[in-house]
C-alpha positions in Angstrom: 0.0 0.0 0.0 1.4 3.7 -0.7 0.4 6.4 1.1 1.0 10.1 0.3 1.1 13.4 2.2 0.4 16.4 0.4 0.5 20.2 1.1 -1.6 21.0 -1.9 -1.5 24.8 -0.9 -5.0 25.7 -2.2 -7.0 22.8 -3.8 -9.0 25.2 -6.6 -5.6 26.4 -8.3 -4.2 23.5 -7.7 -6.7 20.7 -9.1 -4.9 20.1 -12.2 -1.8 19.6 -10.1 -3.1 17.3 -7.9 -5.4 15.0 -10.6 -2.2 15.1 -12.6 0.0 13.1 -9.6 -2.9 11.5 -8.7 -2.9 9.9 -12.1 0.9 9.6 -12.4 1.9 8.4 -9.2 -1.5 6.8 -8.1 -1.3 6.4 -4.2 -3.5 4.4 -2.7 -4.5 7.0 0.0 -3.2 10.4 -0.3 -3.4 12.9 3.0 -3.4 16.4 1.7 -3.1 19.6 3.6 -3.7 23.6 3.3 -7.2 23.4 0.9 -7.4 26.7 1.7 -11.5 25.8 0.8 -14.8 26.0 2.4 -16.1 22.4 3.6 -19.0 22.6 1.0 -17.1 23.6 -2.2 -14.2 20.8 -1.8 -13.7 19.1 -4.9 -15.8 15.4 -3.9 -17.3 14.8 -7.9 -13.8 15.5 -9.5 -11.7 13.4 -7.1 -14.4 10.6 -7.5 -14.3 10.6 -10.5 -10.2 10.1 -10.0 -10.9 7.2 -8.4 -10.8 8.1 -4.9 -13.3 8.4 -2.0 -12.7 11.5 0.3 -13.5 12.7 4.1 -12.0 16.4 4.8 -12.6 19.1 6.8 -12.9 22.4 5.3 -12.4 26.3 6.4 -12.9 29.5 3.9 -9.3 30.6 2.5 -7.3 29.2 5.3 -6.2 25.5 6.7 -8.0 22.4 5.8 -6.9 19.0 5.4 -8.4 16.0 3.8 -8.2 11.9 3.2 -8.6 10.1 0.0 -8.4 6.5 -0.4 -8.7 4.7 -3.5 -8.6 1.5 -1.8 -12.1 1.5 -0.1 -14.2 4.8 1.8 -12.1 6.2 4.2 -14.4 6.0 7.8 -13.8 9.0 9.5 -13.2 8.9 12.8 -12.4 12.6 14.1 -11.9 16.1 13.5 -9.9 18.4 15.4 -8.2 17.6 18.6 -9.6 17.9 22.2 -8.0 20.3 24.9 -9.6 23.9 23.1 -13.3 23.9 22.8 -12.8 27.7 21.1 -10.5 26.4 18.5 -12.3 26.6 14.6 -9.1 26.1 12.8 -9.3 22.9 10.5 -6.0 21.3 11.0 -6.5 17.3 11.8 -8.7 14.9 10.5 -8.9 11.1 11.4 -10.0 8.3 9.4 -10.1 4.4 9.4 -8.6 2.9 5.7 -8.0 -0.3 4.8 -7.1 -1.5 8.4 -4.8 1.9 9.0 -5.9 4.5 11.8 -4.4 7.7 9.4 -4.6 10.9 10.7 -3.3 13.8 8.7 -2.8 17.2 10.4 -1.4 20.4 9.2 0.3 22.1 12.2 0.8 25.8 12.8 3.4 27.7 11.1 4.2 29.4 14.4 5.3 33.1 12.9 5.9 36.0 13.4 8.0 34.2 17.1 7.5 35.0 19.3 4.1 36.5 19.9 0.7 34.7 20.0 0.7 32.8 16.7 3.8 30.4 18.5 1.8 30.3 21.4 -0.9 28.7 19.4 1.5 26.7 17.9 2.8 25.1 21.2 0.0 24.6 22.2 -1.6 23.0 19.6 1.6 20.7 20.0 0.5 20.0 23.8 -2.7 18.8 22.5 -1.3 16.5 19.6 0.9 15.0 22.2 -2.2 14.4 24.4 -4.2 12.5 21.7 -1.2 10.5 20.0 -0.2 8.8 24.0 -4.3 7.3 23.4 -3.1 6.5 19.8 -0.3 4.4 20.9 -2.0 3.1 23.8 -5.2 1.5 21.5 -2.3 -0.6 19.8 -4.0 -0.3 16.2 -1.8 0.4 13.4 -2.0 4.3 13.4 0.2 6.9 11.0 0.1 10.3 11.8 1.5 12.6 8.5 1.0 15.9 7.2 2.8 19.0 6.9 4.6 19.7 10.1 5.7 22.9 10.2 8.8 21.6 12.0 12.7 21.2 10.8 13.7 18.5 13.2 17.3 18.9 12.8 19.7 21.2 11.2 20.3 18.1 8.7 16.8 18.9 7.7 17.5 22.2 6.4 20.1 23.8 3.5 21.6 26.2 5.5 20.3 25.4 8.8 21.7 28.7 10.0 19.6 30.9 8.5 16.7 29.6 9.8 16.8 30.2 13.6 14.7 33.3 13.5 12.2 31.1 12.4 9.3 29.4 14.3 9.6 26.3 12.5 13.3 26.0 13.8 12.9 27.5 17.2 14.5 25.1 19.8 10.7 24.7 21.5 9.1 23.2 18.0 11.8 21.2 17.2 12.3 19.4 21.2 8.0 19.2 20.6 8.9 17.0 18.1 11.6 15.2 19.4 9.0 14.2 22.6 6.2 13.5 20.3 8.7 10.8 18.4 9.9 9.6 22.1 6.3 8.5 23.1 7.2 5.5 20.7 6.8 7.0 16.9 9.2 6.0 14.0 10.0 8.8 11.7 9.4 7.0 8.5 12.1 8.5 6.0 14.9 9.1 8.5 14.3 5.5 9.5 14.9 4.6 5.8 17.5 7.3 5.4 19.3 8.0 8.4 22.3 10.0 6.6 20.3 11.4 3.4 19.5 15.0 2.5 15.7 15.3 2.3 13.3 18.1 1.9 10.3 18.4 0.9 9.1 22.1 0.9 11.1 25.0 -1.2 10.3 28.5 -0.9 8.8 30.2 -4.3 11.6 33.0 -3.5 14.9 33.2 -4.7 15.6 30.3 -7.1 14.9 27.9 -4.1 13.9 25.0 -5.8 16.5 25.1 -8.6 19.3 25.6 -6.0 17.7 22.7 -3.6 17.7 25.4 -1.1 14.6 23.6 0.4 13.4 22.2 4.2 12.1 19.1 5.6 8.8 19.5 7.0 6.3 17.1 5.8 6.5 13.8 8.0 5.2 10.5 8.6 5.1 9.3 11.9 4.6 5.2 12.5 3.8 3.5 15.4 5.1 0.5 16.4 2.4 -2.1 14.7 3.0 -0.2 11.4 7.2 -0.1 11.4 7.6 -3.9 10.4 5.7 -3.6 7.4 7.5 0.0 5.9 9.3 -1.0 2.6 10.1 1.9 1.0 9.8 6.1 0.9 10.3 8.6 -1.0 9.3 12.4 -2.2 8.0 13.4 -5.7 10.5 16.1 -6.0 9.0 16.3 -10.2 6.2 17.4 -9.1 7.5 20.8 -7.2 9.0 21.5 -11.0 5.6 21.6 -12.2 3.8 24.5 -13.8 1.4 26.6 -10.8 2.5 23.6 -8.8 2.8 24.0 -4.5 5.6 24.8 -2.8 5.5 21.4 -1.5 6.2 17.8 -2.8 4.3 15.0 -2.2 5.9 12.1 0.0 5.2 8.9 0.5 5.7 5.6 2.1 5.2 2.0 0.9 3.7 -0.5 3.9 3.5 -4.6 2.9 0.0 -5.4 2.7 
């Protein structure tokens, strides 16, 4: 089974982007992030007609995440995480597909740090942590991917230095990841490639994507029942070439069935 993770970075300009990989890569579910789309106006009939089956859960111009499957109707479990009853952002949906607990989340960005958006970020973190301890605990095979928002290393970053103004680098989002691995996650690709330069983001900016000037940020997170079966990973570092294509890549893991 392959599954994909997928900052799409607005799903209406980006369709033709994403039906493209979808047809050229063909994952077999595909967690995408950053819709950027109302829940009612999310592209159901055209992904359908794609092949896949969808949950998401949708907000107007910002956020948003969403699960397709191609591999039977995703059964979704959950939206948002406990611990902030006032919290409308849509960041993390949760769904049941083909014998997988996947839950795709799109963490805050954290900037300007500090100031109230990091706060929000941290916190957010806290209450991640929270849910993936029951995760681990109901002993199911459970993924948790998405787009991040943390570098977890300077090896994860060209030019690590010139990050550490940066709330995706600050020492607090990157040791909130390191004890979110510690409750017992496997960090796919580094797993698979302990010594490798990855990234999977490039800024539209400065020639970053020509010059591999890019960050590692979109992860997948295995626990224990899942690790066994991992065979191989990867990012589709074409598809950031593409025309009006995200500043993301897709990336994906392989699982034995």
């Amino acid at each position: 089974m392959k599954i994909a993770t997928y900052n799409i970075n607005g799903i209406t300009a980006r369709l033709p982007v994403l039906l493209r990989w979808l047809e050229e890569k063909a994952p077999d579910v595909a967690c995408l992030q950053e819709l950027k789309k109302p829940h009612d106006a999310f592209p159901e009939e055209e992904l359908r007609a794609a092949g896949y089956e969808a949950v998401w859960h949708g907000q107007k111009s910002w956020n948003g995440v969403a699960i397709l499957s191609r591999v039977g109707a995703p059964v979704e479990i959950r939206k948002g995480l406990d611990g902030d009853p006032d919290d409308e952002q849509s960041r993390y949906i949760e769904a049941d597909v083909a014998g997988i607990r996947v839950c795709c989340l799109y963490l805050p960005n954290g900037n300007p740090a500090p100031g109230p958006k990091f706060d929000y970020k941290l916190a957010w973190m806290k209450r991640l942590h929270d849910h993936a301890k029951g995760l681990l605990k109901s002993k199911k095979p459970v993924l948790l991917t998405g787009d991040f928002n943390v570098i977890p290393t300077p090896q994860d970053a060209y030019k690590p230095e010139r990050w550490t103004g940066d709330a995706l680098f600050f020492p607090e989002s990157r040791e909130a990841f390191a004890q979110l691995v510690k409750q017992g996650w496997t960090d796919a690709l580094r797993h698979l490639y302990p010594d490798e330069t990855i990234y999977t983001y490039w800024d539209y900016f400065r020639s970053a994507f020509s010059r591999n000037a890019g960050i590692r940020i979109d992860h997948f997170l295995l626990s224990d029942e899942l690790v066994p079966r991992l065979r191989a990973g990867g990012v589709d570092r074409d598809v950031r070439g593409w025309e009006k294509t995200s500043d993301h890549a897709p990336v994906w893991i392989e699982l034995q069935d």
